[in-house]
C-alpha positions as CSV (number, residue, x, y, z in Angstrom):
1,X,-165.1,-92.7,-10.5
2,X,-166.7,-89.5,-11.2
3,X,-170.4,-88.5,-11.7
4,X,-173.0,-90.7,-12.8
5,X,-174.6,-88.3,-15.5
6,X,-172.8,-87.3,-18.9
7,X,-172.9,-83.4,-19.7
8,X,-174.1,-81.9,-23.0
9,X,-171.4,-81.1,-25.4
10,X,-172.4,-78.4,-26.8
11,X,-171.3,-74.8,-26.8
12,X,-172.9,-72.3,-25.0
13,X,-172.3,-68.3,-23.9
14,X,-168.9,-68.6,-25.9
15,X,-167.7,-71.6,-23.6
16,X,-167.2,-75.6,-24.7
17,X,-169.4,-77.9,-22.6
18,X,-165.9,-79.0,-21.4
19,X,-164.8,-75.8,-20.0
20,X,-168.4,-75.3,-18.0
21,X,-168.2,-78.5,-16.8
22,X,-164.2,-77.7,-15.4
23,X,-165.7,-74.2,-13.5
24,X,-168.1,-76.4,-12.2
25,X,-165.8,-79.3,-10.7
26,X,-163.7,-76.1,-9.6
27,X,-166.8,-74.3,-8.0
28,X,-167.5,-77.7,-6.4
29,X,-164.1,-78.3,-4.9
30,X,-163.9,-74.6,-3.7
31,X,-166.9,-75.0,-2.4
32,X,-166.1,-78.7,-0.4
33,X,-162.8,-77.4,0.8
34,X,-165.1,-74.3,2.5
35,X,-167.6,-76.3,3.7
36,X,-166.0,-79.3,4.9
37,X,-163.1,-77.1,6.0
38,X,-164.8,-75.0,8.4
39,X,-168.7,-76.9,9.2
40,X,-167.3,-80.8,9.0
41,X,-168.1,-83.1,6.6
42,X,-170.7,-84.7,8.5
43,X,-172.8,-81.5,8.9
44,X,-172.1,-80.4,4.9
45,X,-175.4,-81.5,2.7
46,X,-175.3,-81.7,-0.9
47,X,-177.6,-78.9,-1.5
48,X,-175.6,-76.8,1.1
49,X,-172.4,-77.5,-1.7
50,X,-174.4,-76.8,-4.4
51,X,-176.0,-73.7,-2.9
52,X,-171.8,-72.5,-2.5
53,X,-170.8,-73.3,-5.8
54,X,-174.1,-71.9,-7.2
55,X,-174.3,-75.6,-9.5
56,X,-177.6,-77.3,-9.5
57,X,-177.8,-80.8,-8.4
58,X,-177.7,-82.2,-11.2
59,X,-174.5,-80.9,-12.2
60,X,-173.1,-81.9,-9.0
61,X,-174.0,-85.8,-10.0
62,X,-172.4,-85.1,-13.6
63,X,-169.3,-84.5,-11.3
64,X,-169.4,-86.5,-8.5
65,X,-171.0,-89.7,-7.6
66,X,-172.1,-88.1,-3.8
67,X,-170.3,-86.1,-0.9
68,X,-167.6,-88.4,-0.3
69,X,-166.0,-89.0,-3.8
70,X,-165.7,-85.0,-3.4
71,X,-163.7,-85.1,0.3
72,X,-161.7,-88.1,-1.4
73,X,-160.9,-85.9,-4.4
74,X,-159.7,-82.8,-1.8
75,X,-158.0,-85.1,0.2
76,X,-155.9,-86.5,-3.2
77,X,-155.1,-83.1,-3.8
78,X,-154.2,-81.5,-0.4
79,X,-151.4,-85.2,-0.3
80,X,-150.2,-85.0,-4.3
81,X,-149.6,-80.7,-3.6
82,X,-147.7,-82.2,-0.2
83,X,-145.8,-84.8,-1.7
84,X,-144.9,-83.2,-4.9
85,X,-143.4,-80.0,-2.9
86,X,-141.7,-81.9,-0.3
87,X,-139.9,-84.3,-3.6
88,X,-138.7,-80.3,-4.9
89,X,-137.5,-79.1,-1.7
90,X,-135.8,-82.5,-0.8
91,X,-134.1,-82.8,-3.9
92,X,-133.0,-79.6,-3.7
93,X,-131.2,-80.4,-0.7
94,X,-129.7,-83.2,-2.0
95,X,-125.9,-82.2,-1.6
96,X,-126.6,-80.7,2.5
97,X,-126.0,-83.0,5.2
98,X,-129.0,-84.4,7.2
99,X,-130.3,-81.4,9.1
100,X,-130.6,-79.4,6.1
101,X,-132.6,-82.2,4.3
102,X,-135.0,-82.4,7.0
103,X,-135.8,-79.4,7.7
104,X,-136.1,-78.7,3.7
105,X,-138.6,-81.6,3.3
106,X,-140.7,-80.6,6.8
107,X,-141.1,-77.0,5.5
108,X,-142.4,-78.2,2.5
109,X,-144.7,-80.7,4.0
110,X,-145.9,-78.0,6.7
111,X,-146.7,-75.0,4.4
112,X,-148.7,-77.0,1.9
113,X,-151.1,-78.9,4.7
114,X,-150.8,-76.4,7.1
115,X,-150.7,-72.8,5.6
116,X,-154.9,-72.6,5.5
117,X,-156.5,-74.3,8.3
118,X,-159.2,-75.6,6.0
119,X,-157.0,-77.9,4.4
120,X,-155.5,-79.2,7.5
121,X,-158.9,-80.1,8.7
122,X,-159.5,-81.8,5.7
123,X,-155.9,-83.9,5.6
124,X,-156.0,-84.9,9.3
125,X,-159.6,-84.9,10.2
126,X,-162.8,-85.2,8.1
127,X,-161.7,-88.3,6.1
128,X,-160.8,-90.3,9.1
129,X,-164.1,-92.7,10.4
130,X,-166.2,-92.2,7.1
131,X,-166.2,-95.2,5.1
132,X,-164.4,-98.3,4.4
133,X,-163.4,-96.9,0.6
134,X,-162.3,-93.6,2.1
135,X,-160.3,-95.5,5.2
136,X,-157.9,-97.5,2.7
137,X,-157.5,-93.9,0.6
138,X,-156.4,-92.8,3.6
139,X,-154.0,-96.0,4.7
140,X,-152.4,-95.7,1.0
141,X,-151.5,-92.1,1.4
142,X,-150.2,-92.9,5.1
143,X,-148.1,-95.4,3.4
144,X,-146.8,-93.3,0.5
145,X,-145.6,-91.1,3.5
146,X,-144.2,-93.9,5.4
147,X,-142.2,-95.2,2.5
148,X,-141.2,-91.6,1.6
149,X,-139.5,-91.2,5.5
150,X,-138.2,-94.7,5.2
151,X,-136.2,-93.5,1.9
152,X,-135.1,-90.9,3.7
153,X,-133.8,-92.8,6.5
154,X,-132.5,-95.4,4.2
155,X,-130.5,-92.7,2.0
156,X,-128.8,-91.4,5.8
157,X,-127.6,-94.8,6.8
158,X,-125.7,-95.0,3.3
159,X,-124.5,-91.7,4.0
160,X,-123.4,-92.6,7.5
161,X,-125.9,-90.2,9.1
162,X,-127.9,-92.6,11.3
163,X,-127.5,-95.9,12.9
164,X,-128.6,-99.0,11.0
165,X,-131.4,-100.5,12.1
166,X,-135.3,-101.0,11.6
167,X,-137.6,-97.7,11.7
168,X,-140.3,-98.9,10.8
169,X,-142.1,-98.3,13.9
170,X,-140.2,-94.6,14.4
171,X,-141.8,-94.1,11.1
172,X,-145.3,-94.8,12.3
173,X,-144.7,-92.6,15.5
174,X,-143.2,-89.7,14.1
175,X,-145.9,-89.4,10.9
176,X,-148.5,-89.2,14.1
177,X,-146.6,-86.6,15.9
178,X,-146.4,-84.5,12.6
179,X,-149.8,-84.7,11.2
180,X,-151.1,-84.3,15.1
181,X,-148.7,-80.9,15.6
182,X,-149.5,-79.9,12.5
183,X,-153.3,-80.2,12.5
184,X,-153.2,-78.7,16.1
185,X,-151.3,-75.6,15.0
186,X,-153.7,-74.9,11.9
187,X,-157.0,-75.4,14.2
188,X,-155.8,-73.3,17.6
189,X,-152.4,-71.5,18.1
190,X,-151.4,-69.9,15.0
191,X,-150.1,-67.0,17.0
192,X,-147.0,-69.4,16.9
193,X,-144.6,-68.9,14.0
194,X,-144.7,-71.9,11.3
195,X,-140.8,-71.5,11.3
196,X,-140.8,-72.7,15.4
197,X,-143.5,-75.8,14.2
198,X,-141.1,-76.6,11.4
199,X,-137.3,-76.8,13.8
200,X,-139.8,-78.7,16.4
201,X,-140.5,-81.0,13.9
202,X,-137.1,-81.6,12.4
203,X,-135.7,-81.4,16.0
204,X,-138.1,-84.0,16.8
205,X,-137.5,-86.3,13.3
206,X,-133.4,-86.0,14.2
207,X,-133.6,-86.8,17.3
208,X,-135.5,-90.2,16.3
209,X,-132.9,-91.4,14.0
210,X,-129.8,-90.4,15.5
């Protein structure tokens, strides 16, 4: 649900109330993903966000209903860039064998959470130990991604790629190993190429389910 407070409607400085109100949200995610990206959630105040996005409180509450309804909304859109590149680059691949498809859908996956460090933060970190409401946000996502690698690994055994059996729990292992590597790489040792975290990666996802 978002803010609490309705906005005027009408017109001002040659802008509808409905385009003000958009910068604003905009200003306001900009400014959460800078904040929350770099200080922590925890140590991010409201008037500290609105200060950034130079939106008075008020506005904030016609947006959002408090500071976590604003991490939930960054972390919807860090997973939904995440999922809907990694869908392109994997269809794209549809014809390669196995190798080709992994690495596609890994590079995808890596360069969207991975490419600014503030977002990484964001997807790996700050939602995790906030609230209840954020927690199962965060389980439904982890299970999108778990079902999405299950496909995957479903689609290979048709295709004669990889044995036939349960990965369920490979799933759960290697989603930890990738969000871990990829979080680590983003927060301390970018001086490693995102080409060498990618092949790790689908090295590490082959090597599970063949």
């Amino acid at each position: 649900m978002s803010g609490r407070n309705p906005a005027p409607r009408r017109s001002y400085g040659g802008r509808s109330a409905e385009e003000r109100r958009a910068d604003r949200r905009e200003r306001l995610l900009g400014a959460g993903l800078e904040l929350f990206g770099t200080r922590g959630y925890a140590a991010t105040s409201i008037e500290r966000l609105c200060a950034t996005a130079s939106v008075s409180t008020r506005n904030f509450y016609e947006e959002f209903s408090g500071r976590e309804e604003l991490l939930t909304a960054l972390h919807r859109s860090i997973n939904e860039r995440a999922r809907a590149a990694l869908d392109t680059a994997y269809a794209g691949a549809a014809a390669d064998p196995l190798p080709a498809r992994v690495e596609r859908a890994v590079r995808a996956f890596v360069t969207v959470t991975a490419s600014d460090p503030r977002w990484a933060r964001i997807a790996f970190v700050e939602v995790i130990g906030v609230s209840a409401g954020l927690e199962r946000h965060r389980l439904q996502w982890r299970a999108h991604w778990e079902e999405t690698m299950l496909a995957m690994i479903r689609e290979a055994v048709g295709r004669g790629e990889a044995a036939d059996r349960d990965y369920r729990l490979t799933v759960i292992a290697i989603i930890g190993a990738v969000n871990n590597l990829v979080h680590h790489w983003s927060a301390r040792d970018q001086t490693i190429p995102l080409d060498d975290i990618t092949a790790e990666l689908t090295h590490l996802i082959l090597s599970a389910i063949r």
